[in-house]
TORPA-4810 file (N, C-alpha, C, O; in nm, 3 decimals):
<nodes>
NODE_1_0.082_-0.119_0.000_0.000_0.000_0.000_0.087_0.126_0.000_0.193_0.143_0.061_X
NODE_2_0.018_0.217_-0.084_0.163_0.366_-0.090_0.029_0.474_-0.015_-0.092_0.472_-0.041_X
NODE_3_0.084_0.540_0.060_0.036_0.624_0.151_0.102_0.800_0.115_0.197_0.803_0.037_X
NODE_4_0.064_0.904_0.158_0.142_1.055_0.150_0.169_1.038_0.002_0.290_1.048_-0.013_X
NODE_5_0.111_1.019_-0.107_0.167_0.988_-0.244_0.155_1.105_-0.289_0.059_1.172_-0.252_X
NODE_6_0.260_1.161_-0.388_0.260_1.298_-0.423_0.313_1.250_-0.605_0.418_1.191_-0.630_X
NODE_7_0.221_1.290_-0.702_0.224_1.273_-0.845_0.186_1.371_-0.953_0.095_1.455_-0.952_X
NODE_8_0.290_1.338_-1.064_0.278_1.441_-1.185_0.236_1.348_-1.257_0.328_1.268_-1.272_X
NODE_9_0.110_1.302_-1.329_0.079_1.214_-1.408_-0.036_1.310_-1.530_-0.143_1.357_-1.490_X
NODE_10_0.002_1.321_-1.647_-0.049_1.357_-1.769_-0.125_1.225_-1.813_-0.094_1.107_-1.793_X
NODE_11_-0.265_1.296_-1.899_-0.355_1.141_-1.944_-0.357_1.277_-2.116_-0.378_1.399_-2.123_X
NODE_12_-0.324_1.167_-2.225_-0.358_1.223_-2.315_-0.414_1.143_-2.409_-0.439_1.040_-2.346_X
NODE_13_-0.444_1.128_-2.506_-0.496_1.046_-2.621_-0.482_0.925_-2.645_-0.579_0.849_-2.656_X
NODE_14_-0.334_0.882_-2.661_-0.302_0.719_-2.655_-0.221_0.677_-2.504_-0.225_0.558_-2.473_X
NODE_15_-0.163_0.756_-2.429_-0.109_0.690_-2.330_-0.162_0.802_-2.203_-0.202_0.918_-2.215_X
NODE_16_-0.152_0.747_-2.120_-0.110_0.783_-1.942_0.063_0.821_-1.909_0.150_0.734_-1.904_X
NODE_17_0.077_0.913_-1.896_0.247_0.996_-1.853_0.284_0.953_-1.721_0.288_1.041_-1.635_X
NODE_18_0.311_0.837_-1.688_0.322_0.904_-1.545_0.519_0.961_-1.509_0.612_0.880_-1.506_X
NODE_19_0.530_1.078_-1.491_0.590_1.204_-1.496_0.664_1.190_-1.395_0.785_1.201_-1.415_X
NODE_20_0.608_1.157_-1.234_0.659_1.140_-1.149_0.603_1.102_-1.063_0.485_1.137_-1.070_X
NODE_21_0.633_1.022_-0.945_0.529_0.966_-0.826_0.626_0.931_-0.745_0.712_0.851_-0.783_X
NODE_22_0.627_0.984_-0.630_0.673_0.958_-0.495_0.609_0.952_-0.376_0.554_1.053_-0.332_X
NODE_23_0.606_0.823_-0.303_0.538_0.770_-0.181_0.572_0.686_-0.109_0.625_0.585_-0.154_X
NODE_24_0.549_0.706_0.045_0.572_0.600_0.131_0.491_0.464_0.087_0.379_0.433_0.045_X
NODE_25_0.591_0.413_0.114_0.546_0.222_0.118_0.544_0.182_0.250_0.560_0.254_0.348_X
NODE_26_0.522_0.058_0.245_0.511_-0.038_0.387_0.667_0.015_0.443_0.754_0.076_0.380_X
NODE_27_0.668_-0.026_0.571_0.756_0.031_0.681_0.802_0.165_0.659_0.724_0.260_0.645_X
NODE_28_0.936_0.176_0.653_1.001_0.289_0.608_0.993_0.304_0.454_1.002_0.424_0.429_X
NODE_29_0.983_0.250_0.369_1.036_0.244_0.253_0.977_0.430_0.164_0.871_0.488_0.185_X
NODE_30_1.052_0.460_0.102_1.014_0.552_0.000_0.995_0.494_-0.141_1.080_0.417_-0.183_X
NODE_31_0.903_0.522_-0.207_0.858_0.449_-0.374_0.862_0.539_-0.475_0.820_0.652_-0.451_X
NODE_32_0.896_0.518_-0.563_0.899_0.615_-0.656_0.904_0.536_-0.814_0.981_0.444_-0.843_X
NODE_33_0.814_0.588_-0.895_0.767_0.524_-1.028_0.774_0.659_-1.151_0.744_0.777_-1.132_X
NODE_34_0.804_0.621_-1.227_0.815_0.699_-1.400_0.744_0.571_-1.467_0.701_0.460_-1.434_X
NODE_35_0.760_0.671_-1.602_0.685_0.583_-1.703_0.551_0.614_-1.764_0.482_0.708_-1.725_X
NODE_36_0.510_0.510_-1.885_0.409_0.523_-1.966_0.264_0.368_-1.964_0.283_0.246_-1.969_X
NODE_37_0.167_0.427_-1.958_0.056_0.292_-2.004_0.009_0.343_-2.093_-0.015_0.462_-2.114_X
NODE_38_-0.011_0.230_-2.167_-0.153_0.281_-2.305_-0.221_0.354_-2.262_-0.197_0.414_-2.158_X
NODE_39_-0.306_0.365_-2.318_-0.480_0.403_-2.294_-0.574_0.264_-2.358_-0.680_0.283_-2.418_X
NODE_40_-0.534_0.166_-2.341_-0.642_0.075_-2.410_-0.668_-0.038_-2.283_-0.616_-0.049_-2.172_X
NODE_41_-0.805_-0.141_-2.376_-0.833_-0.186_-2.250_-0.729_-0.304_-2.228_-0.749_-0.369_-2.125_X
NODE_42_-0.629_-0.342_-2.302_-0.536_-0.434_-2.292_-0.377_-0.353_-2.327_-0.318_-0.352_-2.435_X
NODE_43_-0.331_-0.285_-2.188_-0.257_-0.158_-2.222_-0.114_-0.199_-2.222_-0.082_-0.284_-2.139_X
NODE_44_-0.015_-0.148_-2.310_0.150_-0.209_-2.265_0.167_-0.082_-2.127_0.105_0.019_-2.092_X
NODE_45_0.288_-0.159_-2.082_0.315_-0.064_-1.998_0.498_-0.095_-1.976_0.566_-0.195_-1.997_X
NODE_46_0.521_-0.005_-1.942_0.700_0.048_-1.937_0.692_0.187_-1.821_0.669_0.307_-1.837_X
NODE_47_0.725_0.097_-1.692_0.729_0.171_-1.566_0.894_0.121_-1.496_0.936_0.006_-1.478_X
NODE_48_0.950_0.230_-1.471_1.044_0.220_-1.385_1.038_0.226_-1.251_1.008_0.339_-1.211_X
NODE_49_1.064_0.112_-1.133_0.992_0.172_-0.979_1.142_0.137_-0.926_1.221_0.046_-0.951_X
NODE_50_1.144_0.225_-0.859_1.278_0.257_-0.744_1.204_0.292_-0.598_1.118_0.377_-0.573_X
NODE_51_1.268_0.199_-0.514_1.238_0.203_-0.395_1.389_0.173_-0.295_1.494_0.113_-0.316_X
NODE_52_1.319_0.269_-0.155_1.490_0.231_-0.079_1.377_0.203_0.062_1.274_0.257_0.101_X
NODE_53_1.463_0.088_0.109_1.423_0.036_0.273_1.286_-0.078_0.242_1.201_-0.117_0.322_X
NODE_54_1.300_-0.107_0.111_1.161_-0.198_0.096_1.151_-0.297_0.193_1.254_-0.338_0.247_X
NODE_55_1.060_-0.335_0.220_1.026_-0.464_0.305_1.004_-0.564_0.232_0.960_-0.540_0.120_X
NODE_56_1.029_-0.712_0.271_1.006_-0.843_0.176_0.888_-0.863_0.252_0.897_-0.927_0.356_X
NODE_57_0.763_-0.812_0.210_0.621_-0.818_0.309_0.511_-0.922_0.168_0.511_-0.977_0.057_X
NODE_58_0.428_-0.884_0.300_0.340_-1.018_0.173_0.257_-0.894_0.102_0.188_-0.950_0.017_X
NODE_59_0.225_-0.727_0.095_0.199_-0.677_0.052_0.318_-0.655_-0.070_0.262_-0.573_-0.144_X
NODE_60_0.430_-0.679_-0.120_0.505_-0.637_-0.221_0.551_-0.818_-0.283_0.617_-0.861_-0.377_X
NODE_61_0.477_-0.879_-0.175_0.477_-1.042_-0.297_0.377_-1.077_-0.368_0.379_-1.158_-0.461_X
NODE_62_0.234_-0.982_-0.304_0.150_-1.018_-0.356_0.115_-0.960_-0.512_0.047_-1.005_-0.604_X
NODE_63_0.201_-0.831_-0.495_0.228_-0.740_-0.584_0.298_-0.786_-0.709_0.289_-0.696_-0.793_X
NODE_64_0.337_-0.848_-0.737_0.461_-0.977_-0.779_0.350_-1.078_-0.886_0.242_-1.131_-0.863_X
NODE_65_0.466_-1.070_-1.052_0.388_-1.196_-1.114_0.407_-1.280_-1.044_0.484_-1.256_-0.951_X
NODE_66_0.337_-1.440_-1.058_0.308_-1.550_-0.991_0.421_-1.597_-1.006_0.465_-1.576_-0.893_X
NODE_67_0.518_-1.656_-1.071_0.626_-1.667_-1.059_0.700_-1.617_-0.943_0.730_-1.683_-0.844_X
NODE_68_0.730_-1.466_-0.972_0.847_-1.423_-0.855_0.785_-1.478_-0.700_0.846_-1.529_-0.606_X
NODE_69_0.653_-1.447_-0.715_0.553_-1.453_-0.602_0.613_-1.620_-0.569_0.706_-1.640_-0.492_X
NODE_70_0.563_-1.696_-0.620_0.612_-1.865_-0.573_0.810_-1.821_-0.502_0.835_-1.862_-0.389_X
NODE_71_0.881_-1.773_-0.550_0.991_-1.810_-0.526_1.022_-1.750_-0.391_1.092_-1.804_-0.306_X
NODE_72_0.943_-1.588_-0.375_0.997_-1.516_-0.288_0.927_-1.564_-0.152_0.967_-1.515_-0.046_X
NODE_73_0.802_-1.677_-0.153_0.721_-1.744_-0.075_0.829_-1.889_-0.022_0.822_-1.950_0.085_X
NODE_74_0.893_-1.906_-0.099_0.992_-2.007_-0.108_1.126_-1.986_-0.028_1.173_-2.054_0.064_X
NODE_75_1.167_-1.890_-0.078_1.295_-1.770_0.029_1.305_-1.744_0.119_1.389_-1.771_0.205_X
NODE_76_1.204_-1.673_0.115_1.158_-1.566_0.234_1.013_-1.618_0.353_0.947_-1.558_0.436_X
NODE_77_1.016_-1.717_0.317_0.876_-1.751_0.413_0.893_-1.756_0.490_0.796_-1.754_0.565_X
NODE_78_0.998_-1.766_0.537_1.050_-1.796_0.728_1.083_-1.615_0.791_1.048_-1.560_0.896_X
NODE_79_1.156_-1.569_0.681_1.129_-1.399_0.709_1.067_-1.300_0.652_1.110_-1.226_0.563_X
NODE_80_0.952_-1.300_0.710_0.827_-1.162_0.689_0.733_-1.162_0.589_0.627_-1.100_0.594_X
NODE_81_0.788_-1.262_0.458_0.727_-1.260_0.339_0.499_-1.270_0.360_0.409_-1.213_0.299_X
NODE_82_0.498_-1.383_0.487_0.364_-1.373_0.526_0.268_-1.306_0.608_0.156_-1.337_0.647_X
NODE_83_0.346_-1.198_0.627_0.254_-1.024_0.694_0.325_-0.955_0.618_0.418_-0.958_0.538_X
NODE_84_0.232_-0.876_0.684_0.255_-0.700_0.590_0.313_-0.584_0.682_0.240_-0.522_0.759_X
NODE_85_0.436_-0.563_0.672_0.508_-0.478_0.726_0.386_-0.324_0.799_0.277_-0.284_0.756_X
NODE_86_0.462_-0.278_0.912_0.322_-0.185_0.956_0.430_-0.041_0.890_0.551_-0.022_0.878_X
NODE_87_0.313_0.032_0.862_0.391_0.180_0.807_0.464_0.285_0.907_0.438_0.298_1.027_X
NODE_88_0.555_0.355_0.837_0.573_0.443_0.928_0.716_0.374_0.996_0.800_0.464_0.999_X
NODE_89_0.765_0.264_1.045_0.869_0.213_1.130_0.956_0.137_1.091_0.883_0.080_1.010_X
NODE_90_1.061_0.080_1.079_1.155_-0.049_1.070_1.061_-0.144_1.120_0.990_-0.121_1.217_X
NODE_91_1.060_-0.315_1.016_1.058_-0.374_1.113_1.157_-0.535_1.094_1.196_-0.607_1.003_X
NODE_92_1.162_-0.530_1.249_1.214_-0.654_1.259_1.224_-0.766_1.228_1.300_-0.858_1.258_X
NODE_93_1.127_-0.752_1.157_1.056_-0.968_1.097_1.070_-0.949_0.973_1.027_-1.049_0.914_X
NODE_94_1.114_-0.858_0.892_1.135_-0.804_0.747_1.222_-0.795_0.703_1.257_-0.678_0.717_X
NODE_95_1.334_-0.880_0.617_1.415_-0.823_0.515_1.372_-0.648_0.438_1.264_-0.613_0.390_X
NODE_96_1.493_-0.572_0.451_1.463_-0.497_0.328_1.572_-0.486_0.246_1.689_-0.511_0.273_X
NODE_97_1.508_-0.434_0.112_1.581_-0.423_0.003_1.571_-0.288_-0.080_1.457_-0.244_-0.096_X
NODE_98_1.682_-0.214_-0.137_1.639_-0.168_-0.243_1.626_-0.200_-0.369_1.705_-0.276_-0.426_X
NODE_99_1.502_-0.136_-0.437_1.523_-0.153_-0.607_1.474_-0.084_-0.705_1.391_0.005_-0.686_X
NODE_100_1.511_-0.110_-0.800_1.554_-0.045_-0.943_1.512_-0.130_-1.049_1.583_-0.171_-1.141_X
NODE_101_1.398_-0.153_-1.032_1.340_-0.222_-1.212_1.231_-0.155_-1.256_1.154_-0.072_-1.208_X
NODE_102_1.250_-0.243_-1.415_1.167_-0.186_-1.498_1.019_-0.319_-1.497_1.027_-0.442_-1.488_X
NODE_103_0.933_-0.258_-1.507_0.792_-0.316_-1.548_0.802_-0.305_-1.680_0.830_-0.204_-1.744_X
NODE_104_0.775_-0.436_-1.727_0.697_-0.407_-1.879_0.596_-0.482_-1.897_0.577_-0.572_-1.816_X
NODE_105_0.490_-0.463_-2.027_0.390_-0.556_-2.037_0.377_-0.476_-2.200_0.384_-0.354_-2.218_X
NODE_106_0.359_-0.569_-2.295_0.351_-0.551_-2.425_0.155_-0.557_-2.446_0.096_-0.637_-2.374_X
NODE_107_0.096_-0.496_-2.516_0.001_-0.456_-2.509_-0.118_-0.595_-2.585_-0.074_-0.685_-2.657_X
NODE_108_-0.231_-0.585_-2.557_-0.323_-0.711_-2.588_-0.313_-0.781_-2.501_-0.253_-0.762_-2.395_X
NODE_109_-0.398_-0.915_-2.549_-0.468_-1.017_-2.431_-0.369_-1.103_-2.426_-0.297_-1.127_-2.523_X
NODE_110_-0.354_-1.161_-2.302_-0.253_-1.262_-2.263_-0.115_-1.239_-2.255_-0.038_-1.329_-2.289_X
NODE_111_-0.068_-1.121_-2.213_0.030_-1.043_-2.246_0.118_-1.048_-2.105_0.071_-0.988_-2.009_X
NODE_112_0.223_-1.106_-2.093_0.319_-1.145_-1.962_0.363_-0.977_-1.890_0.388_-0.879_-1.960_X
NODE_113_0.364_-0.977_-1.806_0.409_-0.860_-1.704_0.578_-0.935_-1.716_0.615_-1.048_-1.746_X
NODE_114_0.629_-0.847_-1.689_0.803_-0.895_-1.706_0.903_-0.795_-1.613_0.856_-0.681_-1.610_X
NODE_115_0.972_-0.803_-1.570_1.025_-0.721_-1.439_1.188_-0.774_-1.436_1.226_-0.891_-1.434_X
NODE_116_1.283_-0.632_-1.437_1.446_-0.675_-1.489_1.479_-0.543_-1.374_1.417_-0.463_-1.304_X
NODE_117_1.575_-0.569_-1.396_1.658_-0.462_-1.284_1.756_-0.524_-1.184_1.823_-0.626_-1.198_X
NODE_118_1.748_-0.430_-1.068_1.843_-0.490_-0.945_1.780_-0.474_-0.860_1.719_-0.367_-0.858_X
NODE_119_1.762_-0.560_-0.756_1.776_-0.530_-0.612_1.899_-0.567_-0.510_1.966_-0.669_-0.524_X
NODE_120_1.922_-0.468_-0.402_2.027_-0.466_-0.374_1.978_-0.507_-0.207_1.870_-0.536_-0.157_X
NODE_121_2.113_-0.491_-0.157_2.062_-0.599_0.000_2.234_-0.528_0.051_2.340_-0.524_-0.010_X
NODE_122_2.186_-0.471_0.215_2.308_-0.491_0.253_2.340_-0.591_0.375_2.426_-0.572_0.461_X
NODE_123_2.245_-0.715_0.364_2.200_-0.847_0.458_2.082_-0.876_0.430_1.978_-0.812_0.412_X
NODE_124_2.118_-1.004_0.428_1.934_-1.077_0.362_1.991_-1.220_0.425_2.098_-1.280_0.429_X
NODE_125_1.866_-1.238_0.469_1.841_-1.378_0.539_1.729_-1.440_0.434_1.632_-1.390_0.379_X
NODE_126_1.780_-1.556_0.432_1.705_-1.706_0.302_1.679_-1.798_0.395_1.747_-1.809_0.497_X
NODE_127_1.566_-1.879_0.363_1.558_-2.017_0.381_1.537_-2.048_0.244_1.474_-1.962_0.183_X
NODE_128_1.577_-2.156_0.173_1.465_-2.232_0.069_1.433_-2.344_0.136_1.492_-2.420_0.212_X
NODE_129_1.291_-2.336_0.076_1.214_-2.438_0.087_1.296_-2.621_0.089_1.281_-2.718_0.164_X
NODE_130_1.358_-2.603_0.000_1.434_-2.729_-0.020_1.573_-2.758_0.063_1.606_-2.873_0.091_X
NODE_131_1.656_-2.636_0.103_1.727_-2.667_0.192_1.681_-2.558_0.328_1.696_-2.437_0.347_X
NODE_132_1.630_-2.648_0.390_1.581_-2.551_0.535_1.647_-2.490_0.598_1.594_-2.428_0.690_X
NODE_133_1.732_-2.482_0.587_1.857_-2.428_0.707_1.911_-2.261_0.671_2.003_-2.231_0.595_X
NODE_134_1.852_-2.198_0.726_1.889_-2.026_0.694_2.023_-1.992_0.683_2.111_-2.051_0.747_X
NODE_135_2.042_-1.908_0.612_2.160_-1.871_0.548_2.123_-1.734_0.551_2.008_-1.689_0.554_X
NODE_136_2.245_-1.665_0.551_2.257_-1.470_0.583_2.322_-1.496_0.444_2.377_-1.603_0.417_X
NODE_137_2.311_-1.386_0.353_2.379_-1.301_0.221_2.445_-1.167_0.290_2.365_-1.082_0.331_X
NODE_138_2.551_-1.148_0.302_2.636_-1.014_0.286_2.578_-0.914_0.178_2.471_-0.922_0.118_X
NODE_139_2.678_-0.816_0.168_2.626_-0.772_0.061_2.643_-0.752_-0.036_2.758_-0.747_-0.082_X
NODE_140_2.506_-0.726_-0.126_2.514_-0.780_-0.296_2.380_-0.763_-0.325_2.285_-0.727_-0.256_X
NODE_141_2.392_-0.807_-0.480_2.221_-0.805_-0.496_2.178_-0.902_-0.584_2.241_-1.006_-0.574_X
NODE_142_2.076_-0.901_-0.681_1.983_-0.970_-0.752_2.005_-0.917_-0.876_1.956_-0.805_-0.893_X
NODE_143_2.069_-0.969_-0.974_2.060_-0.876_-1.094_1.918_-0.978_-1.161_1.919_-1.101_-1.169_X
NODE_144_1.816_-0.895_-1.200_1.697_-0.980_-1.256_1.699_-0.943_-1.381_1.730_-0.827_-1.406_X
NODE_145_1.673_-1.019_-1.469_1.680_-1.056_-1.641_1.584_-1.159_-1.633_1.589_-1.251_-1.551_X
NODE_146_1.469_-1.138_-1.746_1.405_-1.247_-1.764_1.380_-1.332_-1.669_1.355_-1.276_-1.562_X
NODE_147_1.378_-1.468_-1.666_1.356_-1.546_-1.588_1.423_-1.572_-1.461_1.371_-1.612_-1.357_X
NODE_148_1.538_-1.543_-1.483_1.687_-1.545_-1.400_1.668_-1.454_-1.250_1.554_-1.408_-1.261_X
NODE_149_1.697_-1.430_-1.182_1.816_-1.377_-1.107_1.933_-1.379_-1.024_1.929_-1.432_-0.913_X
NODE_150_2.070_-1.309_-1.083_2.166_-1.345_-1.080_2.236_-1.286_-0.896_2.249_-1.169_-0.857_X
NODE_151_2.263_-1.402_-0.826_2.341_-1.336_-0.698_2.460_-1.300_-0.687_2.536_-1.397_-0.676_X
NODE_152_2.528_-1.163_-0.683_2.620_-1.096_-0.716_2.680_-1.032_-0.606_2.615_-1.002_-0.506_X
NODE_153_2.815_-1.006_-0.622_2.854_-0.894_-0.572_2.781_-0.749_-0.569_2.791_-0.731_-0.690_X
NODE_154_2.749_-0.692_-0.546_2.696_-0.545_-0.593_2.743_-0.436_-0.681_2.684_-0.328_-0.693_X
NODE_155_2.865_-0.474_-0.751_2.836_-0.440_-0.836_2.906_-0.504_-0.950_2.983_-0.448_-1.028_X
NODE_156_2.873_-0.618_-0.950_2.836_-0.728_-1.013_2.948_-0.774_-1.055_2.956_-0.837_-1.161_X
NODE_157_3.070_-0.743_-0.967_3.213_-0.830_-1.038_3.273_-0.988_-1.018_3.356_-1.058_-1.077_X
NODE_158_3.151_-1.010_-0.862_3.232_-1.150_-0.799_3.122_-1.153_-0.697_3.027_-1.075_-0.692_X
NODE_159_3.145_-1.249_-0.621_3.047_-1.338_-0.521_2.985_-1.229_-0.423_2.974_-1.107_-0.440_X
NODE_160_2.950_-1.303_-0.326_2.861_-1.221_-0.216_2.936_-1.282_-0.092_2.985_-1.391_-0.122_X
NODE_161_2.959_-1.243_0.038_2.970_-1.330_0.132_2.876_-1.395_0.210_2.797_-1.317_0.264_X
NODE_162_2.853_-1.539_0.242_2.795_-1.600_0.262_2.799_-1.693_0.473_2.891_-1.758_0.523_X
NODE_163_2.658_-1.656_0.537_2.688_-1.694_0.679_2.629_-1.781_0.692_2.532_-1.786_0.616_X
NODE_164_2.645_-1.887_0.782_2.537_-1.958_0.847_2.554_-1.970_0.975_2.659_-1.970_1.039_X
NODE_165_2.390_-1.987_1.027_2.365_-2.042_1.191_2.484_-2.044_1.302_2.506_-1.986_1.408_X
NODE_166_2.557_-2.155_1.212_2.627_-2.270_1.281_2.782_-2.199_1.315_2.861_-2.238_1.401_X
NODE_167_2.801_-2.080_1.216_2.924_-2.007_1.198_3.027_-2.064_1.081_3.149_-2.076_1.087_X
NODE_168_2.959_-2.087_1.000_2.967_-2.145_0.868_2.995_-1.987_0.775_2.912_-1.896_0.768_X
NODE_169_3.149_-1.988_0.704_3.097_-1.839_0.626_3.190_-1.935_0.462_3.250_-2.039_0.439_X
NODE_170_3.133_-1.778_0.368_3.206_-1.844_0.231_3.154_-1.749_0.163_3.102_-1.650_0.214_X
NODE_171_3.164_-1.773_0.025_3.085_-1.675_-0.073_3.045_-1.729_-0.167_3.128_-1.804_-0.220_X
NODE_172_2.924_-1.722_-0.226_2.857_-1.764_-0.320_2.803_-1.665_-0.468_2.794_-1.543_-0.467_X
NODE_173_2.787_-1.712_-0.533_2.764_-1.656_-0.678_2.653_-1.760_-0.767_2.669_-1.871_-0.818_X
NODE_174_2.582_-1.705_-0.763_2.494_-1.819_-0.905_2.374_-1.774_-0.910_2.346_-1.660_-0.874_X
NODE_175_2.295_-1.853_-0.951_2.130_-1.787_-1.026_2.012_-1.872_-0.988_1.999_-1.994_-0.977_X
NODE_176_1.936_-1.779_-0.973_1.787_-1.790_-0.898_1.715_-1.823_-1.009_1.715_-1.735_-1.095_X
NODE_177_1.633_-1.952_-1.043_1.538_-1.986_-1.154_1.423_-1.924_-1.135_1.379_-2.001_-1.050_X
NODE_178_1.340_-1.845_-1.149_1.180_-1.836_-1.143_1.089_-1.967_-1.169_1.117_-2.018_-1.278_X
NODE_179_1.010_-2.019_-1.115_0.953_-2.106_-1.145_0.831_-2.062_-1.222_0.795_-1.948_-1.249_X
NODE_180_0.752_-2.220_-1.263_0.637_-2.085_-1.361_0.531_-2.204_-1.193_0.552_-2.280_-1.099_X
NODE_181_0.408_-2.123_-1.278_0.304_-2.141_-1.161_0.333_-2.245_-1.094_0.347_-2.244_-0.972_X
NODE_182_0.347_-2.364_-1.178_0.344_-2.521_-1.101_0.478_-2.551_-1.027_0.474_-2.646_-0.949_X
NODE_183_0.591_-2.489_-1.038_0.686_-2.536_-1.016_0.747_-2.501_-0.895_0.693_-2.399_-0.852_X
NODE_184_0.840_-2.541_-0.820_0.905_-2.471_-0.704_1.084_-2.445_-0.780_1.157_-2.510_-0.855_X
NODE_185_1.093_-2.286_-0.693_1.200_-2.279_-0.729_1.348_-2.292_-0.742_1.408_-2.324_-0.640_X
NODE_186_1.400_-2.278_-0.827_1.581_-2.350_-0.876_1.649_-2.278_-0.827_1.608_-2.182_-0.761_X
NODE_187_1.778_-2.304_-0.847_1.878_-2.201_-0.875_2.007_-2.304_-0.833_2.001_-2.404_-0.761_X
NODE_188_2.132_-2.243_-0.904_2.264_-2.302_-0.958_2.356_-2.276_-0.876_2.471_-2.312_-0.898_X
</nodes>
């Protein structure tokens, strides 16, 4: 939910402008979106959203094609992903992240929502589903392409450092599969 939202958005003939938009999100976070939609009833769209202090809440998974939505339910389910961060504060049961992607959606029926960019992390706590055992990420981020996202250094030359529980450390590098609806998710 975006709250205090303050926007420059033009509507003209074939598209919607949106010019500028800045607003609080869940916890602390600040949101901010550019970009264009059609005007039709099956509209493309090409939105850039940048956000800093995001929360991994179930209000910004739900937000999420079904895909990312399965994986980040998969990740993150053990931290915060299943409430909704309260506004206004830090919170504790929440990963946050910043990010920097683009929305797209090519115009007509049956038309995929698609989402590329980065998000960045300066600590993120994982479970997957498949290996239960939580793991801390240093910092780094998500480079997202297509289906992919890639776990990086931040700025994207080499690994991430990697903690566990137990006092287990190392660094890791490799890629996050999206699953499609049916599937649970990969990565290398």
């Amino acid at each position: 939910p975006l709250r205090e939202l303050n926007a420059d958005i033009t509507f003209n003939e074939n598209e919607i402008l949106l010019e500028d938009l800045v607003s609080r999100g869940s916890a602390r976070s600040i949101v901010s979106m550019r970009g264009t939609v059609s005007n039709e009833a099956q509209p493309r769209v090409d939105i850039r959203l940048t956000a800093t202090s995001l929360p991994l809440d179930l209000a910004l998974v739900e937000a999420m094609p079904a895909e990312a939505n399965s994986m980040m339910k998969s990740l993150f389910g053990r931290h915060g992903v299943t409430a909704t961060a309260i506004p206004g504060r830090r919170s504790p049961t929440h990963e946050e992240v910043g990010v920097d992607l683009t929305v797209r959606r090519a115009a007509g029926r049956d038309q995929k929502t698609t989402l590329s960019g980065e998000i960045t992390f300066d600590r993120l706590n994982l479970t997957w589903e498949g290996f239960p055992y939580p793991i801390t990420l240093g910092r780094g981020r998500l480079d997202w392409h297509g289906d992919t996202m890639d776990i990086e250094s931040i700025d994207g030359t080499g690994p991430v450092p990697l903690f566990t529980d137990g006092g287990g450390q190392g660094m890791v590098r490799g890629v996050i599969t999206l699953p499609s609806e049916d599937q649970a998710a990969s990565g290398q």
